[in-house]
C-alpha positions as protocol buffer text, in pm:
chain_id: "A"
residue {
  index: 1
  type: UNK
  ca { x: -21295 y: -69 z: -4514 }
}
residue {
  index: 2
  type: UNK
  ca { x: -21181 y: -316 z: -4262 }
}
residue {
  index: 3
  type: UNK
  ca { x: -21319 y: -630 z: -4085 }
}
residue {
  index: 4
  type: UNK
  ca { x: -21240 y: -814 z: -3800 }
}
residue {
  index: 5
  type: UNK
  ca { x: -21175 y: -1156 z: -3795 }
}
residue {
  index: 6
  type: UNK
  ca { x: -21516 y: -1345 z: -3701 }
}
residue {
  index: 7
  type: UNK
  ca { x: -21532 y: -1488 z: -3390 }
}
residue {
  index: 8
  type: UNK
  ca { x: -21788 y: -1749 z: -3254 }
}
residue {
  index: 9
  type: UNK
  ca { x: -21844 y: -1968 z: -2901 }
}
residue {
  index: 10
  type: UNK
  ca { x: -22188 y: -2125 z: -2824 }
}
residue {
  index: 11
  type: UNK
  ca { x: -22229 y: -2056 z: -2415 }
}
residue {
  index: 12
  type: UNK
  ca { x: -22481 y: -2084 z: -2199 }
}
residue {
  index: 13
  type: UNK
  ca { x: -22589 y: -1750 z: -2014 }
}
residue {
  index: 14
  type: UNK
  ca { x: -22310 y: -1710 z: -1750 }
}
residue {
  index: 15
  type: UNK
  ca { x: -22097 y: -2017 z: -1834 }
}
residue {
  index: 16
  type: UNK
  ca { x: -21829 y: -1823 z: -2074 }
}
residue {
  index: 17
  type: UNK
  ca { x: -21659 y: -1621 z: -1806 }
}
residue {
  index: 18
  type: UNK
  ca { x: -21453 y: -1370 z: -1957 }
}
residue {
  index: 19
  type: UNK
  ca { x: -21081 y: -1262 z: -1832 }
}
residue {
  index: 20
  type: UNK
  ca { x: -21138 y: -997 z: -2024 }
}
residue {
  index: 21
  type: UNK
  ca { x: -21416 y: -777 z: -2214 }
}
residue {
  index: 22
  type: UNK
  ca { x: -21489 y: -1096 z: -2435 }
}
residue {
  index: 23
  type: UNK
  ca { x: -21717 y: -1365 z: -2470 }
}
residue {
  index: 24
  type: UNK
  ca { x: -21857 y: -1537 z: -2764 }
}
residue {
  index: 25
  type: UNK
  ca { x: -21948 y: -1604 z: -3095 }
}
residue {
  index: 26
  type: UNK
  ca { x: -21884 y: -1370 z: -3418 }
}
residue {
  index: 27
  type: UNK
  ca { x: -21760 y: -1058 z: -3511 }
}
residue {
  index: 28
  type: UNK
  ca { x: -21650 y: -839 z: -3829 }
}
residue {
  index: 29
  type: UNK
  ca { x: -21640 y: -471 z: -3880 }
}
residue {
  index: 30
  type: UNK
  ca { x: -21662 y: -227 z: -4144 }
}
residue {
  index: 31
  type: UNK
  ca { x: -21595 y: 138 z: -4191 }
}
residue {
  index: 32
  type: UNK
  ca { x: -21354 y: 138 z: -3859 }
}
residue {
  index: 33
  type: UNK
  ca { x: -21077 y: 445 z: -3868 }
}
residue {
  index: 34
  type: UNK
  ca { x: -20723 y: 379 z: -3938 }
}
residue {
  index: 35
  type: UNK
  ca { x: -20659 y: 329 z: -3531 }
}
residue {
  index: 36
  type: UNK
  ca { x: -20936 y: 72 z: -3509 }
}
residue {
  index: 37
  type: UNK
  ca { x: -20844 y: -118 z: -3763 }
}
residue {
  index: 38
  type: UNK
  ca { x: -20525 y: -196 z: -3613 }
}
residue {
  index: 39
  type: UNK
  ca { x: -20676 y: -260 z: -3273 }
}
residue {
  index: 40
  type: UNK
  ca { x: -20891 y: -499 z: -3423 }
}
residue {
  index: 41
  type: UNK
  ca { x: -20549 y: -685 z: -3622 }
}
residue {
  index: 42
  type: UNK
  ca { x: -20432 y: -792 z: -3271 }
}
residue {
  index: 43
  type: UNK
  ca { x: -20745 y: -877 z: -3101 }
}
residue {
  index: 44
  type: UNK
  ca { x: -20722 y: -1132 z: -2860 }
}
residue {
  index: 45
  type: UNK
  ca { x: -21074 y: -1264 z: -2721 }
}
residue {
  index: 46
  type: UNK
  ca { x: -20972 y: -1355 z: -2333 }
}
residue {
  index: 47
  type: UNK
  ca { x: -21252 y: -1606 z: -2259 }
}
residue {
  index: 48
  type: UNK
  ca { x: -21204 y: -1859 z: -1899 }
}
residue {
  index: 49
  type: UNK
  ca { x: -21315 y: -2208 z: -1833 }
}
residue {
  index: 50
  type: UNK
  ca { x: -21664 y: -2197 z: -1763 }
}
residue {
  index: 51
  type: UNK
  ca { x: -21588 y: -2430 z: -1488 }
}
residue {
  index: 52
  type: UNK
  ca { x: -21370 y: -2288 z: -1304 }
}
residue {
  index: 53
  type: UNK
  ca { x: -21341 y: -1921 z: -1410 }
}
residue {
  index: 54
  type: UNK
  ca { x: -20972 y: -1949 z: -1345 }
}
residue {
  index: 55
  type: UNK
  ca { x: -20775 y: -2091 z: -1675 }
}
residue {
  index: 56
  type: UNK
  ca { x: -20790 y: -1815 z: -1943 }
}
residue {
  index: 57
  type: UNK
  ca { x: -20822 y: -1957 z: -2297 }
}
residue {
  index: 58
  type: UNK
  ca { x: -20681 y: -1640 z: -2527 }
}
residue {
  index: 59
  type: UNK
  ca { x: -20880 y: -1681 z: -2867 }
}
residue {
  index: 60
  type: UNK
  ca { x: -20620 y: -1444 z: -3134 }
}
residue {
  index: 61
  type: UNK
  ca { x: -20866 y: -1280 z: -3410 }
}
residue {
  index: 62
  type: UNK
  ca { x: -20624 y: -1365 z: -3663 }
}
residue {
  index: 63
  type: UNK
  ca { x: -20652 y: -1727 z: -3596 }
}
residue {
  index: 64
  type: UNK
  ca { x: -20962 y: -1789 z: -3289 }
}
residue {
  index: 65
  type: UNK
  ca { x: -21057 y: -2137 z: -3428 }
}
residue {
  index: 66
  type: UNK
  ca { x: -20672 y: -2284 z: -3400 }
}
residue {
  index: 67
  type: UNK
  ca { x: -20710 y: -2552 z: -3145 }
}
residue {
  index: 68
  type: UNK
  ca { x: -20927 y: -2656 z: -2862 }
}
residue {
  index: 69
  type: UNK
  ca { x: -20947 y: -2490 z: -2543 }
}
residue {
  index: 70
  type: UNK
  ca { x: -20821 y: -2699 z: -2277 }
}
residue {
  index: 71
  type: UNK
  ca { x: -20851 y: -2689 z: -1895 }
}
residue {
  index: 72
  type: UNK
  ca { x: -20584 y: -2870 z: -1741 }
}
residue {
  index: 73
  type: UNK
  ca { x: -20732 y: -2739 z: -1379 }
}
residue {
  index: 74
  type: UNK
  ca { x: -21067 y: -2907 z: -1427 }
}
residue {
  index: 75
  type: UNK
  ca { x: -20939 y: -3210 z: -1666 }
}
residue {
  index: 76
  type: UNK
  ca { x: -21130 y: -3068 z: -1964 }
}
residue {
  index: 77
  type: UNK
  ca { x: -21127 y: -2956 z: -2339 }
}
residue {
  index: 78
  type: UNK
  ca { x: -21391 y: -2746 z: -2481 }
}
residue {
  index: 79
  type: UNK
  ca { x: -21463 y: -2793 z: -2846 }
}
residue {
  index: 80
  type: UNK
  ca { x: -21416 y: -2580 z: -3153 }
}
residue {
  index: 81
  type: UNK
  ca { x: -21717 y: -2689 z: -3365 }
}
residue {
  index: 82
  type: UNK
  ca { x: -21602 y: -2620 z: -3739 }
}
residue {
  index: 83
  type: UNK
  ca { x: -21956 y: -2773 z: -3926 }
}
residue {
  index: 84
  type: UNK
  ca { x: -21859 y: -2807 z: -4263 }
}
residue {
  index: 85
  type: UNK
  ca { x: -21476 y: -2811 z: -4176 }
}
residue {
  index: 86
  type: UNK
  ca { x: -21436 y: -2431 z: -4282 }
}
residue {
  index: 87
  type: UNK
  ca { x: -21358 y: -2134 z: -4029 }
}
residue {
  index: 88
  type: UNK
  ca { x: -21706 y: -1980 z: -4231 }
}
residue {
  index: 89
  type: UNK
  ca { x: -21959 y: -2226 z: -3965 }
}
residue {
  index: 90
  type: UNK
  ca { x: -21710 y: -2317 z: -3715 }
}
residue {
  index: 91
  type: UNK
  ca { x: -21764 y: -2152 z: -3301 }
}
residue {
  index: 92
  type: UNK
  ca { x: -21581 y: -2241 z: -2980 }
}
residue {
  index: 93
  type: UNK
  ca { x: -21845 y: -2460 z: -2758 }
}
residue {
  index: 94
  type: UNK
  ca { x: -21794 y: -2315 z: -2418 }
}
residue {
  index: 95
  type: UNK
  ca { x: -22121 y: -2504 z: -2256 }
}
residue {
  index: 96
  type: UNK
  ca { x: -22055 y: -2731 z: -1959 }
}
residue {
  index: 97
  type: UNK
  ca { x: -22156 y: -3056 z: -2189 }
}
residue {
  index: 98
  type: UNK
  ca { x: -21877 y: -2954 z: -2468 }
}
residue {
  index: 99
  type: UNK
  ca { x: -21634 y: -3233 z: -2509 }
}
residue {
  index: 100
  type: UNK
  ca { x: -21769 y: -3454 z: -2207 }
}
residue {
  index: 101
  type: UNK
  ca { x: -21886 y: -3820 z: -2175 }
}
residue {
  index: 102
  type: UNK
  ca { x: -22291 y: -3819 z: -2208 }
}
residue {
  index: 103
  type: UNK
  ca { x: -22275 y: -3978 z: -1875 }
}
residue {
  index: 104
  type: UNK
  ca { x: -22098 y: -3689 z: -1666 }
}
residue {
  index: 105
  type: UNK
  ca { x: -22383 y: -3398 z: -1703 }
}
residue {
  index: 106
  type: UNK
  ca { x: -22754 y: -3484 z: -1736 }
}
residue {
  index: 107
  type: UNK
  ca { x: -22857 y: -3220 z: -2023 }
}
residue {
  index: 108
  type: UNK
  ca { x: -23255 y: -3072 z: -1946 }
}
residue {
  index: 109
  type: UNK
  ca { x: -23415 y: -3000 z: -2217 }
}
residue {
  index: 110
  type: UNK
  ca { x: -23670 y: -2672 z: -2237 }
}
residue {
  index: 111
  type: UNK
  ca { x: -23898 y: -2627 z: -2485 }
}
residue {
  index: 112
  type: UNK
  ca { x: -23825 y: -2253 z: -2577 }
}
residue {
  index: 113
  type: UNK
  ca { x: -23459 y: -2315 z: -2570 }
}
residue {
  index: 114
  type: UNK
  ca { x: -23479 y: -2593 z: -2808 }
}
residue {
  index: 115
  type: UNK
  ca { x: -23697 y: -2442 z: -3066 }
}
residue {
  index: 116
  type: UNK
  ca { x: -23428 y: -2159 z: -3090 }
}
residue {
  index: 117
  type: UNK
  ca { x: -23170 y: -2430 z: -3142 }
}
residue {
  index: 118
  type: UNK
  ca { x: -23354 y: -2564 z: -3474 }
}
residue {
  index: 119
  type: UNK
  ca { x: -23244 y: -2469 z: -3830 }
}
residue {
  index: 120
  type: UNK
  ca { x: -23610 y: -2378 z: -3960 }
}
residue {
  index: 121
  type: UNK
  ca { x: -23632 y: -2116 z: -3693 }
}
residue {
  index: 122
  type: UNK
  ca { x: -23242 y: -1975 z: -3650 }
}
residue {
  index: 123
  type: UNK
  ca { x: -23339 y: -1945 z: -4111 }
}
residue {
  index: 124
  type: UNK
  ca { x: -23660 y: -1723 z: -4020 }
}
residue {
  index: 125
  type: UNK
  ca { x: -23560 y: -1520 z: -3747 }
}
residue {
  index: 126
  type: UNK
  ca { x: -23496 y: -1214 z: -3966 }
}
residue {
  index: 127
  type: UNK
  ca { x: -23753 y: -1334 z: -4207 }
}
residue {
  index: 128
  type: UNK
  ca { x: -24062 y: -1228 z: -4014 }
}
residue {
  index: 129
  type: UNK
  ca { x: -24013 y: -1355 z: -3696 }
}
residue {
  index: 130
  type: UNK
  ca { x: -23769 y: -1043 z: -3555 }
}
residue {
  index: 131
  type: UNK
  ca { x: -24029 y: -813 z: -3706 }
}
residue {
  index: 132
  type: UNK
  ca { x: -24313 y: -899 z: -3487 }
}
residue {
  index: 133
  type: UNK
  ca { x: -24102 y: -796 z: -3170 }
}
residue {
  index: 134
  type: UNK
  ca { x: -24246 y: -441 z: -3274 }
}
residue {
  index: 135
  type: UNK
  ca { x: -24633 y: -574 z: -3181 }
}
residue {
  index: 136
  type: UNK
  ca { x: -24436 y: -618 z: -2826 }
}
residue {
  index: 137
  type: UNK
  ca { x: -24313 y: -255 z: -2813 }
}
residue {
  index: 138
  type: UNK
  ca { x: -23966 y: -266 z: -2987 }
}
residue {
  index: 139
  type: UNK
  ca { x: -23892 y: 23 z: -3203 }
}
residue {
  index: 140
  type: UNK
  ca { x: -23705 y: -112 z: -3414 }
}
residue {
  index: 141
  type: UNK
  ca { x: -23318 y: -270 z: -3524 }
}
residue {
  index: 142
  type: UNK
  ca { x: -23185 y: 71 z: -3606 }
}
residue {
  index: 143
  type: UNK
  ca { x: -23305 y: 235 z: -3321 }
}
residue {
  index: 144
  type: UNK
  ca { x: -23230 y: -35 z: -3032 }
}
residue {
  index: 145
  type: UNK
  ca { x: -22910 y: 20 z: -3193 }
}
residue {
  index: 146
  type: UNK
  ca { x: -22870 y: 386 z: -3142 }
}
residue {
  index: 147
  type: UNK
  ca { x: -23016 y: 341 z: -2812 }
}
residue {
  index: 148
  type: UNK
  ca { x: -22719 y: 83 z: -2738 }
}
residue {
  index: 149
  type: UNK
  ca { x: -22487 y: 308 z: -2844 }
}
residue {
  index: 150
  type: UNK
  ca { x: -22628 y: 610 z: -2630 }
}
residue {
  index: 151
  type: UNK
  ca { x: -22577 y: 326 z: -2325 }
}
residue {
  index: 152
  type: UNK
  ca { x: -22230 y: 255 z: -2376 }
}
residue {
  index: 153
  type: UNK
  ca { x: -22145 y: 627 z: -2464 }
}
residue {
  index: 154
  type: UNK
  ca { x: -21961 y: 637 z: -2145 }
}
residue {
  index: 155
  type: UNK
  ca { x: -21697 y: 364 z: -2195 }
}
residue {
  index: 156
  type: UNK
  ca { x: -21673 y: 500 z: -2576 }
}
residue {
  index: 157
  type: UNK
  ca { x: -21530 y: 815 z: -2457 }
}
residue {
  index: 158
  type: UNK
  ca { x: -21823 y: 1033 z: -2608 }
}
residue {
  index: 159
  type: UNK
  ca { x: -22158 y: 1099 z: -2768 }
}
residue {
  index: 160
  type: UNK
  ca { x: -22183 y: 659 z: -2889 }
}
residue {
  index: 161
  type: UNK
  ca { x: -22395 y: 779 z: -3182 }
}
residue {
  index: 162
  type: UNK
  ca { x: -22233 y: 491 z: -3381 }
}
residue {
  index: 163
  type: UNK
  ca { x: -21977 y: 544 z: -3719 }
}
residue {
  index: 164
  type: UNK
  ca { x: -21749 y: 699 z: -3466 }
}
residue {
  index: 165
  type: UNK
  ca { x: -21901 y: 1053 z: -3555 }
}
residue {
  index: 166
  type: UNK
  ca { x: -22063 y: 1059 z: -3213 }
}
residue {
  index: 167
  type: UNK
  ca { x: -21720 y: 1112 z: -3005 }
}
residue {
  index: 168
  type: UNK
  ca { x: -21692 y: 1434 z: -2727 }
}
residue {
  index: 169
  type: UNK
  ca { x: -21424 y: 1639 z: -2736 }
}
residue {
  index: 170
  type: UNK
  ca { x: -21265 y: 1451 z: -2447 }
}
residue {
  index: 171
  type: UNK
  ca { x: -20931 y: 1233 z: -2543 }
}
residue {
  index: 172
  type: UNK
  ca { x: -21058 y: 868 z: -2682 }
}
residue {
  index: 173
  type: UNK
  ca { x: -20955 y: 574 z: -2526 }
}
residue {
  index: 174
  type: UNK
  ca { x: -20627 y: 460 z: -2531 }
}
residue {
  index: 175
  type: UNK
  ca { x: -20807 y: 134 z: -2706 }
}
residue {
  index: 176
  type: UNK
  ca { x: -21128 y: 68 z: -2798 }
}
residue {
  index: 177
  type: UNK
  ca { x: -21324 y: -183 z: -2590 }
}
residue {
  index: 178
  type: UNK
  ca { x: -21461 y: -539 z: -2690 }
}
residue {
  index: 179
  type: UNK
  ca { x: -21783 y: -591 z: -2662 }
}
residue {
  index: 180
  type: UNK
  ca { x: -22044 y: -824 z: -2612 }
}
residue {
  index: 181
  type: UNK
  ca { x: -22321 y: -927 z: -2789 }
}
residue {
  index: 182
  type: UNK
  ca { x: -22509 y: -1185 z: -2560 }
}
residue {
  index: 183
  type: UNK
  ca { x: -22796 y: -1376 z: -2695 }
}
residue {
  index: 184
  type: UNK
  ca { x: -22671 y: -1261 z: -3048 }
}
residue {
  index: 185
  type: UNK
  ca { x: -22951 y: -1484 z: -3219 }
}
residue {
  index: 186
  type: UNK
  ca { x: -22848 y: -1446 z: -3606 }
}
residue {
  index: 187
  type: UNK
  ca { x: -22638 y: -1145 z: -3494 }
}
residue {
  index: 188
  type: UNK
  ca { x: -22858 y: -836 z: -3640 }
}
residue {
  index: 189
  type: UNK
  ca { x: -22718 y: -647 z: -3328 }
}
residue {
  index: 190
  type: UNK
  ca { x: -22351 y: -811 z: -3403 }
}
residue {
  index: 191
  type: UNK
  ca { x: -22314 y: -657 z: -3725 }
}
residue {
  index: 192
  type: UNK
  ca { x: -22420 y: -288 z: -3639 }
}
residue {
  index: 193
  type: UNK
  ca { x: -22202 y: -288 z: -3373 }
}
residue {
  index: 194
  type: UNK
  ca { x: -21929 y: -404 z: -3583 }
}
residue {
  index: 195
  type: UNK
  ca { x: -21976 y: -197 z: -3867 }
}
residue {
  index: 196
  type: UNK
  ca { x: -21945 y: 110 z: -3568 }
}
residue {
  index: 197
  type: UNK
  ca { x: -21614 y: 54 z: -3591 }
}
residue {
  index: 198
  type: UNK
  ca { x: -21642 y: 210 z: -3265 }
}
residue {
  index: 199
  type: UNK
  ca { x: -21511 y: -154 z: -3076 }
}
residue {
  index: 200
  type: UNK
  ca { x: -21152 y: -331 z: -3128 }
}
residue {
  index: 201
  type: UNK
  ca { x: -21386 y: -644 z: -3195 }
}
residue {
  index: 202
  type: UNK
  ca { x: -21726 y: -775 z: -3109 }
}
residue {
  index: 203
  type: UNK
  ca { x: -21790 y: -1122 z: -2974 }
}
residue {
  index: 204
  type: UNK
  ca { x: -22107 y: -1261 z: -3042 }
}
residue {
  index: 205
  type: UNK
  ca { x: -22258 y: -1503 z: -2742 }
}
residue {
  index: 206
  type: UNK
  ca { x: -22547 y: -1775 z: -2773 }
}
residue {
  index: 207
  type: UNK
  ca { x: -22654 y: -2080 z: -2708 }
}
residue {
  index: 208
  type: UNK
  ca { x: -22794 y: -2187 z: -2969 }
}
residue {
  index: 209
  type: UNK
  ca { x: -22560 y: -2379 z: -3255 }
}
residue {
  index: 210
  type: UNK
  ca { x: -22757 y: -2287 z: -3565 }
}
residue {
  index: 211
  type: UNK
  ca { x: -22803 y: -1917 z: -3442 }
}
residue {
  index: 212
  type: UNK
  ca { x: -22456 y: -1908 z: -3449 }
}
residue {
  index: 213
  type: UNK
  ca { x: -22419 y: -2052 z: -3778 }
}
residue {
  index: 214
  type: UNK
  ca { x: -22697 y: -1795 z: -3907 }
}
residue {
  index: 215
  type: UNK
  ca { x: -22466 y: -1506 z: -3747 }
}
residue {
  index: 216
  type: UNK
  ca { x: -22131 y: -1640 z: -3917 }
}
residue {
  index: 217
  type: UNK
  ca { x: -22354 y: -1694 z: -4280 }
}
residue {
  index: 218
  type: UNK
  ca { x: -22485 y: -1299 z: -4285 }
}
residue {
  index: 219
  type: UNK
  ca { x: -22172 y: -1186 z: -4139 }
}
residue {
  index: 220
  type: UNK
  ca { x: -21987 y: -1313 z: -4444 }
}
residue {
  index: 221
  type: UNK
  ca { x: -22256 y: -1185 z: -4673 }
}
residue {
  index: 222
  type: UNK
  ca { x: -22259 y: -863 z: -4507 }
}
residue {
  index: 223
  type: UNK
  ca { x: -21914 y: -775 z: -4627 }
}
């Protein structure tokens, strides 16, 4: 059994650009081969200034929650948020408000995006509320999954069946790719893709705090 380092940045939807397959917020894995697991041991997460796009900020898996990412282009540092003061809650803030005066960006506020941002709704989200996507047509955590997975067969060198059981008969990749997970929410979707062990690390991407939070918490208990 082996498990990534977790890995967590609050962004908002296009404001995280990534130098490389990377983004955001948390990741661990589980029941990754031999190969994997030593992919995953020098993971770097390549994330950019959301400003602008140009300065990388390299995020290490063995370490992501180090320092601060500064911007020296743009005048700006982006805040790690560590909570409680352990790696467990902490996430990289990559929003355009992290680490700047109140004064310099005028923060709207939506409804919907704010409800998602409280603690009484990031606690029930896999409680009931997930569940009720099914009334909407959803079939289902396991099989979205597998569905995922049949997606991104292509860049996983075979069948993407998840477990890495699923692979053609094609060579693999020379390393397997990071991926993803935007709008993570509490990260059900993070942790199957994780526990694939088909990915050298999955990054986790929302912008909500206490979704985050949520995702780090049943990451840990996951394991």
């Amino acid at each position: 059994m082996t498990t990534t380092t977790p890995t967590t940045t609050r962004a908002a939807a296009g404001a995280a650009s990534a130098t490389a397959p990377a983004s955001s917020s948390a990741a661990a894995a589980s029941s990754a081969s031999a190969s994997a697991a030593a992919d995953q041991a020098t993971t770097t997460f390549e994330l950019a200034c959301p400003i602008c796009h140009a300065t990388p900020f390299a995020l290490p898996a063995s370490d992501p929650y180090a320092r601060d990412c500064a911007c020296p282009r743009c005048g700006r540092t982006f805040l790690v948020s560590r909570g409680s003061g352990s790696a467990a809650s902490a996430f990289c803030d990559l929003t355009l408000t992290s680490g700047a005066q109140p004064t310099v960006f005028e923060q709207k506020s939506w409804v919907g995006t704010e409800l998602f941002r409280t603690e009484a709704v990031s606690s029930i989200y896999e409680r009931g509320w997930r569940q009720g996507f099914a009334r909407a047509g959803f079939p289902g955590p396991q099989r979205e999954f597998d569905l995922a997975m049949r997606y991104l067969a292509p860049v996983l060198g075979g069948g993407g069946s998840g477990g890495g059981s699923g692979r053609g008969a094609g060579p693999p990749p020379p390393r397997p790719p990071v991926l993803v997970d935007a709008s993570c929410g509490t990260g059900l979707f993070t942790r199957l893709f994780a526990r694939s062990g088909e990915f050298s690390g999955v990054v986790a991407l929302d912008y909500s705090e206490t979704m985050l939070r949520e995702t780090r918490r049943l990451l840990a208990a996951s394991r």
